[in-house]
C-alpha positions as CSV (number, residue, x, y, z in Angstrom):
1,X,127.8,-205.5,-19.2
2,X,127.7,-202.0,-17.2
3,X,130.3,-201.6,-14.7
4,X,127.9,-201.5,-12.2
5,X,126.6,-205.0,-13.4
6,X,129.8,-205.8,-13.5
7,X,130.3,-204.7,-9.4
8,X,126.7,-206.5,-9.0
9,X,127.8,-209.7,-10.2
10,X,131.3,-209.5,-8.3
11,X,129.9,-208.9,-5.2
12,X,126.4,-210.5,-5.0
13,X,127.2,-213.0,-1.9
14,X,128.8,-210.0,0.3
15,X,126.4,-207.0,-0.3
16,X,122.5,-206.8,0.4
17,X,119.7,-206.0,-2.3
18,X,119.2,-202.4,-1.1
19,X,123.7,-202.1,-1.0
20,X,124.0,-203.7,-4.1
21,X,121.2,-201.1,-5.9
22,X,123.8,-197.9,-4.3
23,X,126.8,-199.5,-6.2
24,X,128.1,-196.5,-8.9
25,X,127.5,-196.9,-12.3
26,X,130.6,-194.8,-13.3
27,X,133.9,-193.7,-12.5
28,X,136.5,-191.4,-12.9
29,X,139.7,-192.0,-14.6
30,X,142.6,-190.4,-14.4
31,X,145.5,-192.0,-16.2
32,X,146.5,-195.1,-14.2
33,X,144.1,-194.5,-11.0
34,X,140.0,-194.6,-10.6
35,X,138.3,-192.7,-8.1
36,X,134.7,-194.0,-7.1
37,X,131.9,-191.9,-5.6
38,X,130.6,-194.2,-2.7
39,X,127.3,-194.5,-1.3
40,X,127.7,-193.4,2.8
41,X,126.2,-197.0,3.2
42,X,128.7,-198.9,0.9
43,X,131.4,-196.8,3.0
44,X,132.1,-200.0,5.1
45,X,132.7,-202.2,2.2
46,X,134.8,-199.7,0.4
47,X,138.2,-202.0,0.8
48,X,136.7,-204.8,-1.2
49,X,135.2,-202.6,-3.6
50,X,138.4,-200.7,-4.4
51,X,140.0,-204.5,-4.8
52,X,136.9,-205.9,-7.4
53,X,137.9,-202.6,-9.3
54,X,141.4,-203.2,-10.0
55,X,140.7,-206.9,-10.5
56,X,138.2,-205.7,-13.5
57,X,140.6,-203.1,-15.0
58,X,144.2,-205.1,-15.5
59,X,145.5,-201.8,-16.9
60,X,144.4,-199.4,-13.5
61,X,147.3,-199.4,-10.7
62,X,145.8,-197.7,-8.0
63,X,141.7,-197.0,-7.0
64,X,140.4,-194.7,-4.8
65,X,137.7,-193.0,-3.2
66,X,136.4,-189.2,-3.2
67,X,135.4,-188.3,0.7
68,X,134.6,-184.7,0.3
69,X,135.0,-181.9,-1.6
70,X,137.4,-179.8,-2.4
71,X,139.4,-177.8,0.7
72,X,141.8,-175.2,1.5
73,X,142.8,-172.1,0.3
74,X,144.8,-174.7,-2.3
75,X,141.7,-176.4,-3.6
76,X,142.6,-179.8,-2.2
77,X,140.9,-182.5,-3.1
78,X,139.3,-184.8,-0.4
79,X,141.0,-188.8,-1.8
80,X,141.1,-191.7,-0.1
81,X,143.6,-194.5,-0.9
82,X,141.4,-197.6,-1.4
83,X,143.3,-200.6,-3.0
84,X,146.3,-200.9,-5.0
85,X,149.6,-199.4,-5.4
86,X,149.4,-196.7,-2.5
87,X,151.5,-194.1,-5.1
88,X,148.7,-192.1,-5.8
89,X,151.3,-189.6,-8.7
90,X,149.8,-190.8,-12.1
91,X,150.7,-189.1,-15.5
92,X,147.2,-188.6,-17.3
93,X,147.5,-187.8,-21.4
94,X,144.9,-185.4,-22.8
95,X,145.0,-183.9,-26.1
96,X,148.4,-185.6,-26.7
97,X,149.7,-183.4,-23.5
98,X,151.0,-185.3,-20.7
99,X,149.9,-184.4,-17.0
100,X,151.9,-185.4,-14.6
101,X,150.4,-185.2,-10.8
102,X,149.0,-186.8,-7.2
103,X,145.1,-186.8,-7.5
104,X,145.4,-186.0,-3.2
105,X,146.9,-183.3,-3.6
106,X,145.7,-181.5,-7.7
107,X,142.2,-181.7,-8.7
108,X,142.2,-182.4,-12.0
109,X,139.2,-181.0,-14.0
110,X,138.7,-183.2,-16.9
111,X,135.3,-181.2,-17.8
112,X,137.4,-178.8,-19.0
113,X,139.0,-180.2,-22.1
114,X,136.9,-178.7,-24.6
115,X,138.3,-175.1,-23.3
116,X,142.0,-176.6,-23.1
117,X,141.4,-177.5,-26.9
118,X,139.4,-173.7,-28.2
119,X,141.8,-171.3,-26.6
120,X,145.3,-172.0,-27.8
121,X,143.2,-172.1,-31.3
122,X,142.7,-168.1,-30.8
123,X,145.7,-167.5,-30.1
124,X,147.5,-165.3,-33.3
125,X,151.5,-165.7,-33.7
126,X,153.5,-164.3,-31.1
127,X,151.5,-163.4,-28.7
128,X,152.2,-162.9,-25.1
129,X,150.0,-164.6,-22.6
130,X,149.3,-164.3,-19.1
131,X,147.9,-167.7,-17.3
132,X,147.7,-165.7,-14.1
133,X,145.9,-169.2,-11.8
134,X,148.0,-171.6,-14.5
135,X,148.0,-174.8,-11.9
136,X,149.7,-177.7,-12.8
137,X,149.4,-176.8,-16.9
138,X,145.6,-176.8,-17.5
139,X,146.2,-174.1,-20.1
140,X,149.9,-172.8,-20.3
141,X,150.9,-176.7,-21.4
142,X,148.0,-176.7,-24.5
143,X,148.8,-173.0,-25.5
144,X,152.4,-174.0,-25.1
145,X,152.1,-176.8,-27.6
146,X,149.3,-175.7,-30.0
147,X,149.4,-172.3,-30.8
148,X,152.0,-169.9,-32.2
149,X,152.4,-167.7,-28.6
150,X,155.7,-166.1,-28.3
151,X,155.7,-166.2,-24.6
152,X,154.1,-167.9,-21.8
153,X,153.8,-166.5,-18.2
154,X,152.4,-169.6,-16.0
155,X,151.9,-168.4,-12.2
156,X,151.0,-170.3,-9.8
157,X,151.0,-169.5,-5.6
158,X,150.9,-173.6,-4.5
159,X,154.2,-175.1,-4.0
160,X,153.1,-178.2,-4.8
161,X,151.2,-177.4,-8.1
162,X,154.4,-175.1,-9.6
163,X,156.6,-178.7,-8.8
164,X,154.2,-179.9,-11.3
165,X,153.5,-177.0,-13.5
166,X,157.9,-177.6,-13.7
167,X,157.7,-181.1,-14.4
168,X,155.2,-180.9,-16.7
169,X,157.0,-178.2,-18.8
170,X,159.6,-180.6,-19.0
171,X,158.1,-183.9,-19.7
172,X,156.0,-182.0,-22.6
173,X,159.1,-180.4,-23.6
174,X,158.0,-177.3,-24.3
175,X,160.6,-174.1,-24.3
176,X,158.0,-170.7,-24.6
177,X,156.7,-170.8,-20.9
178,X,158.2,-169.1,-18.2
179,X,156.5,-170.6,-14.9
180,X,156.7,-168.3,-12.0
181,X,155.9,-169.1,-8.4
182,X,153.9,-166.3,-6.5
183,X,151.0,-163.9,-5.9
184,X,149.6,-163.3,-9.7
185,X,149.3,-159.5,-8.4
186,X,152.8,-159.7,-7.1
187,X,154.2,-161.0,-10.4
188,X,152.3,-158.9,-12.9
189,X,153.4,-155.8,-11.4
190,X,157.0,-156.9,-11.7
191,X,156.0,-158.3,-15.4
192,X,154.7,-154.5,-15.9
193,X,157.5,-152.9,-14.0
194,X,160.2,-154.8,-16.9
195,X,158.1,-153.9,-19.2
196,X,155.5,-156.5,-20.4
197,X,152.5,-156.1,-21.6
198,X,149.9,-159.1,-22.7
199,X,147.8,-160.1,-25.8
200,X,145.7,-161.8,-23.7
201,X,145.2,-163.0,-20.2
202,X,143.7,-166.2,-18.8
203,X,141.7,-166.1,-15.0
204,X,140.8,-169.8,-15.4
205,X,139.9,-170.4,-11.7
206,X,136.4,-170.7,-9.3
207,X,135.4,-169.4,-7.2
208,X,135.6,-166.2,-9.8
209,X,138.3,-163.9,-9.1
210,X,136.6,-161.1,-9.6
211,X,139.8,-159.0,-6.8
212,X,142.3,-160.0,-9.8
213,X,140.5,-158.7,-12.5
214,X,142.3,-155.2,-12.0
215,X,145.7,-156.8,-12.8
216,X,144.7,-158.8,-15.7
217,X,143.6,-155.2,-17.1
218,X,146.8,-153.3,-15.6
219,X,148.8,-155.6,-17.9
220,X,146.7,-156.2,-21.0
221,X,147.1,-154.4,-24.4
222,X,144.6,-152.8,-26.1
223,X,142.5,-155.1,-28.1
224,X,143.8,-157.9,-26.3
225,X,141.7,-160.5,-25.2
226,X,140.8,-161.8,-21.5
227,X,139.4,-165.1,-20.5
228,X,137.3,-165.0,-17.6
229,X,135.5,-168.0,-15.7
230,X,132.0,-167.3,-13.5
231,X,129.0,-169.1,-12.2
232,X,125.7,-168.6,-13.8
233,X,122.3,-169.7,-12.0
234,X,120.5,-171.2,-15.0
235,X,116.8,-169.9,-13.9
236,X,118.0,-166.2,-14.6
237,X,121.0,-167.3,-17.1
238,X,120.3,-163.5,-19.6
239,X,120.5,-161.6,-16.6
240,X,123.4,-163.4,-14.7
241,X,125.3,-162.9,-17.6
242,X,124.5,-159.6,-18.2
243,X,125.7,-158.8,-14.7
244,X,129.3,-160.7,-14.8
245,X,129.7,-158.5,-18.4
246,X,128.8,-155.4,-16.2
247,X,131.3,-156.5,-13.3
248,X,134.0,-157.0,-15.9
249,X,132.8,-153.6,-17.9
250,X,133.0,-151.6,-15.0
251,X,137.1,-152.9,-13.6
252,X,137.7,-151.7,-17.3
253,X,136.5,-147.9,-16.8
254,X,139.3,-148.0,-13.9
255,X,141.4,-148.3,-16.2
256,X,140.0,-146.5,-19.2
257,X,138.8,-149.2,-20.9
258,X,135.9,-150.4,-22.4
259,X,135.0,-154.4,-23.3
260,X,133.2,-155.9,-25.8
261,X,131.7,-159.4,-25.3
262,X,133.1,-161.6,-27.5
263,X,131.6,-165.1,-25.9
264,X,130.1,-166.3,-23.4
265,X,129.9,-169.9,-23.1
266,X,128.6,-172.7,-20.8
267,X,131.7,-175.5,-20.1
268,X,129.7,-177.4,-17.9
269,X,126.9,-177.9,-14.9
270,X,128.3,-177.2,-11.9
271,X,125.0,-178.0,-9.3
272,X,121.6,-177.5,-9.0
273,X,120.5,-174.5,-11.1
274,X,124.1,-173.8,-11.6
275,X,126.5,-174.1,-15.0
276,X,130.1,-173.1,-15.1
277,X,130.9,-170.3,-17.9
278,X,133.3,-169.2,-19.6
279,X,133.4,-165.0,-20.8
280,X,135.5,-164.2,-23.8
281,X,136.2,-160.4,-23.6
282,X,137.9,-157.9,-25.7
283,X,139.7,-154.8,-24.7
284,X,138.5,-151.7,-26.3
């Protein structure tokens, strides 16, 4: 039986025909906790959905409820407490890496597993990487665990996500990355200023940022390697990715660069017309 069958069934005596047909047919899960996407009509009965969702999953603590997107200059995620244990920190394993976080305060963007898996597989022995928007982990934690990098440089400006990018460095118990609290601009001048220079640099972060692209090319080697996220309307996909290539191409000339195109990639939708890529570049 579907989970929404499952709700159907559940709550057939409290909801209406037209209510019961706007119950979700899916969820997300992250480790211990589910978050629903609600129907504005089912928003009333959201208490004694959130209940029939932890009495179906014996193993989920806590259930809650998306209200909005995401807000603030910190990306914060718009949850609502629903029904369980009101702790909404959860440790969620992917890949065999262990992510500890609150899903009110991190969003957690499970869609983006399949890059957390490619890139530390490109990575060469003892490389030095810059993860210049690292987060709680997303990448730095995989790359610190699967691939042969010599050095790690996770930055991260939120308070709240470097506690966790800490923690999680800890509870993964891995000893190459070096997690710095700041401005990525701030910090990779100072990186530069002692010296360091990087194999290859990670902007994994929307909106694009295209006003740090000139420090991931200040500190990069040449022939080094730079990861680069964008949004690419689907109706003109050649062309929209022709231009982010151009955008990138022409931060290198400042710098007396060139780039060659190495990938680019779709990771997922991410609305109407709208797919979330990845760009792969090398530095020439």
């Amino acid at each position: 039986m579907s989970f929404k069958d499952l709700l159907k069934e559940r709550l057939s005596k409290e909801l209406n025909e037209q209510e019961l047909s706007k119950l979700p047919s899916g969820f997300q899960r992250i480790g211990d906790i589910i978050i629903l996407n609600l129907d504005e009509s089912l928003k009333k009965h959201k208490r004694k959905i959130g209940e029939i969702v932890l009495e179906l999953f014996k193993d989920v603590r806590t259930v809650c409820i998306k209200e909005g997107g995401i807000k603030g200059e910190f990306r914060e995620p718009q949850i609502e407490y629903l029904a369980g244990d009101k702790n909404t920190e959860t440790i969620h394993i992917e890949s065999g890496i262990k992510y500890n976080f609150d899903v009110r305060k991190i969003m957690f963007a499970k869609g983006n597993v399949s890059e957390r898996v490619r890139i530390p597989k490109q990575v060469k022995k003892d490389e030095i990487i810059i993860d210049m928007f690292a987060g709680i982990g997303y990448f730095s934690l995989a790359l610190g665990k699967y691939s042969k990098a010599k050095k790690i440089y996770a930055i991260e400006l939120n308070p709240v996500s470097f506690h966790y990018l800490k923690e999680n460095i800890r509870l993964n118990k891995i000893n190459n990355i070096e997690a710095i609290n700041g401005d990525n601009r701030e910090i990779i001048d100072e990186l530069i200023n002692n010296g360091i220079k990087a194999d290859r640099v990670i902007l994994g972060y929307l909106p694009p940022p295209k006003e740090f692209l000139p420090w991931a090319f200040k500190i990069i080697k040449k022939k080094g390697i730079i990861h680069y996220e964008d949004i690419i309307n689907v109706d003109n996909k050649d062309k929209e990715i022709e231009r982010v290539v151009e955008e990138i191409r022409k931060v290198a000339k400042d710098f007396g660069y060139n780039i060659k195109l190495l990938l680019a990639k779709c990771i997922k939708g991410y609305g109407p017309k709208k797919d979330h890529y990845v760009f792969d570049v090398k530095v020439e």
